[in-house]
C-alpha positions in Angstrom: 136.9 122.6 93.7 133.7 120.8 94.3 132.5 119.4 97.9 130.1 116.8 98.6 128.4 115.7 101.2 125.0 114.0 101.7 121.8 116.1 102.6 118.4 115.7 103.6 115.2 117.9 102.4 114.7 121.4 103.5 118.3 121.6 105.5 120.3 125.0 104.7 123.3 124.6 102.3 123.8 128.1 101.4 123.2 131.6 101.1 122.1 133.6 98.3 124.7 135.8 98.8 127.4 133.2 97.9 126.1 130.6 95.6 123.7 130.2 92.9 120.8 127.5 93.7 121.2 125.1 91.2 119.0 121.9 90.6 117.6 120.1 93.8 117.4 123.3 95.8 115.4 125.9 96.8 115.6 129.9 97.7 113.1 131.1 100.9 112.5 134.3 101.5 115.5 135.1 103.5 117.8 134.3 101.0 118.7 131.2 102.6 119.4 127.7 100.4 117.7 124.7 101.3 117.6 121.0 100.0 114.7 120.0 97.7 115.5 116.3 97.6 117.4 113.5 100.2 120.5 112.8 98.3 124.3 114.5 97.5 124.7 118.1 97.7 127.5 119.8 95.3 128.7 122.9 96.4 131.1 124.1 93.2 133.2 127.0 94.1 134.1 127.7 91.2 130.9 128.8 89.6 129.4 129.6 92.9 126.4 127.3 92.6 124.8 124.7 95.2 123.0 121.2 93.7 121.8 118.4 95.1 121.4 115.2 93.2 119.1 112.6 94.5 119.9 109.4 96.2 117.5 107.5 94.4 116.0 109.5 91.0 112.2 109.7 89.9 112.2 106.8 86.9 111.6 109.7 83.6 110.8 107.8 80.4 113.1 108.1 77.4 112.6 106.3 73.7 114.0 103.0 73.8 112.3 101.9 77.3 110.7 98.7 77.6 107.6 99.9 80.0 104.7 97.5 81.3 101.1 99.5 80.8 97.6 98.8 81.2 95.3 99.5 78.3 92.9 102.1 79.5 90.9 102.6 75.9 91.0 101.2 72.3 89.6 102.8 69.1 89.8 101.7 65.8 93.4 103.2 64.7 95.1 103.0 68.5 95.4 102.0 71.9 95.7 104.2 74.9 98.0 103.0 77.6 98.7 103.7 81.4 102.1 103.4 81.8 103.0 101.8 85.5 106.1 100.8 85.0 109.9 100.9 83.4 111.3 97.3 83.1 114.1 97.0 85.4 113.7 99.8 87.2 111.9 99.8 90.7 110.9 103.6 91.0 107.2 104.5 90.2 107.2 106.5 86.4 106.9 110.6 86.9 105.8 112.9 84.6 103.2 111.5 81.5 102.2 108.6 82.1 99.8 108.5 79.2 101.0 106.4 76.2 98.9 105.5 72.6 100.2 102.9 70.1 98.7 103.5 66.9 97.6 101.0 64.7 100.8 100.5 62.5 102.7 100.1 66.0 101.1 97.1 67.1 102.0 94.4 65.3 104.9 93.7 62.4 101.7 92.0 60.5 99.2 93.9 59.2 96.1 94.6 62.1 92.8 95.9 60.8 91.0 96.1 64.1 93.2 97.1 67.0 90.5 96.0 69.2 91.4 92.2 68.0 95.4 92.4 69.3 94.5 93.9 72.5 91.9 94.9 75.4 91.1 97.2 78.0 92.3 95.9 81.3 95.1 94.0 79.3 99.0 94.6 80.3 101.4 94.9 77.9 105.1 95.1 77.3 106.0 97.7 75.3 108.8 100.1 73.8 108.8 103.9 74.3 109.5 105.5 70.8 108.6 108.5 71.7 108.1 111.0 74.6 107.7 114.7 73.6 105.2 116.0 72.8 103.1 112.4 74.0 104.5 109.3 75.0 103.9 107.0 71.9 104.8 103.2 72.3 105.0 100.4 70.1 104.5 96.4 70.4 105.5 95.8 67.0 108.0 92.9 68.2 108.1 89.1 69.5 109.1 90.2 72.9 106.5 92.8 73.2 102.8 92.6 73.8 100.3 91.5 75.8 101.5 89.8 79.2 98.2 89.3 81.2 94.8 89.4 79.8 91.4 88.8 81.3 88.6 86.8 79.8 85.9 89.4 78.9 83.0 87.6 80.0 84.5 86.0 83.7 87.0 88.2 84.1 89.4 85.2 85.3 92.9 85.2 84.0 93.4 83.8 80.7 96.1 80.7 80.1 98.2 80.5 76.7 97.2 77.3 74.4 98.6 76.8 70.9 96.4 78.6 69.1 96.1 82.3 71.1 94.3 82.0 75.0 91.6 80.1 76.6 89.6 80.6 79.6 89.0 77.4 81.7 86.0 78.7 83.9 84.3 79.4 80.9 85.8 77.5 77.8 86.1 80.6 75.6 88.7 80.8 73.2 90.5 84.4 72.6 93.4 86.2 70.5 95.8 88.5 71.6 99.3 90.3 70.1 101.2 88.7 73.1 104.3 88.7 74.2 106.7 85.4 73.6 106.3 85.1 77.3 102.7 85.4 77.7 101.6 84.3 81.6 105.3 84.2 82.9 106.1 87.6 84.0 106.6 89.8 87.0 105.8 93.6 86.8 
């Protein structure tokens, strides 16, 4: 039989002497079983083990997640990325947070220079392909790529015309891999 009832951190839900602490708990030195995390504990009988499952979960990336990041750097085969958010999810991202996006990931046209599809400071909408052992990402789609870009020279946002972006403070024309809707989202 397993009994549930909601917890907060650091209150006593066991003894070592009975249960096991399981995931979401913790042991102190007197052998006494406290709660890691605010959420539901589980106390299984059964297996004599005590866990406590959090009321709202820490947003972990998995392959197949379309995340928002900033471009931090960009070499000639890849972009680096900071990852600051999962779409649809309203939890800050734990763990990595450090994606690339190689070359051959960027676009499903051939790109010589990845400095031409994308920019540091730029956001982008991308897909996690990957998470162990790095967190690679791709933007080789029409939904994905850049959302927001800055001019490089005023640093004002840049607006989408028919061919690529243009800065009105400065009238400078620029090129981006963006996203089909370029200017009209909400990270």
């Amino acid at each position: 039989m397993i009994e549930k009832r909601s917890v907060v951190p650091g209150e006593e839900v066991g003894v070592v002497e009975e249960y096991m602490p399981g995931i979401g708990t913790w042991e102190d030195e007197d052998g006494r079983i406290h709660s890691a995390l605010l959420g539901e504990l589980q106390i299984d009988n059964e297996e004599k083990v005590v866990t406590v499952t959090a009321q709202k979960p820490m947003t972990l990336l998995v392959p197949g997640d379309l995340v928002f990041c900033q471009v931090t750097d960009v070499r000639s085969a890849m972009a680096i990325c900071e990852v600051v958010a999962v779409e649809g999810k309203g939890r800050e991202v734990t763990g990595d947070t450090n994606g690339t996006i190689h070359v051959s990931k960027l676009s499903q046209e051939y790109v010589q220079d990845v400095g031409k599809e994308v920019r540091p400071s730029d956001i982008i909408r991308a897909r996690v392909t990957q998470v162990k052992p790095s967190v690679q990402l791709t933007t080789a789609s029409e939904h994905l790529g850049v959302v927001k870009a800055l001019c490089r020279k005023c640093r004002q946002p840049l607006v989408k015309v028919e061919k690529g972006l243009y800065c009105a403070t400065c009238d400078r024309q620029d090129y981006r891999k963006m996203a089909d809707d370029y200017g009209d989202v909400n990270y």
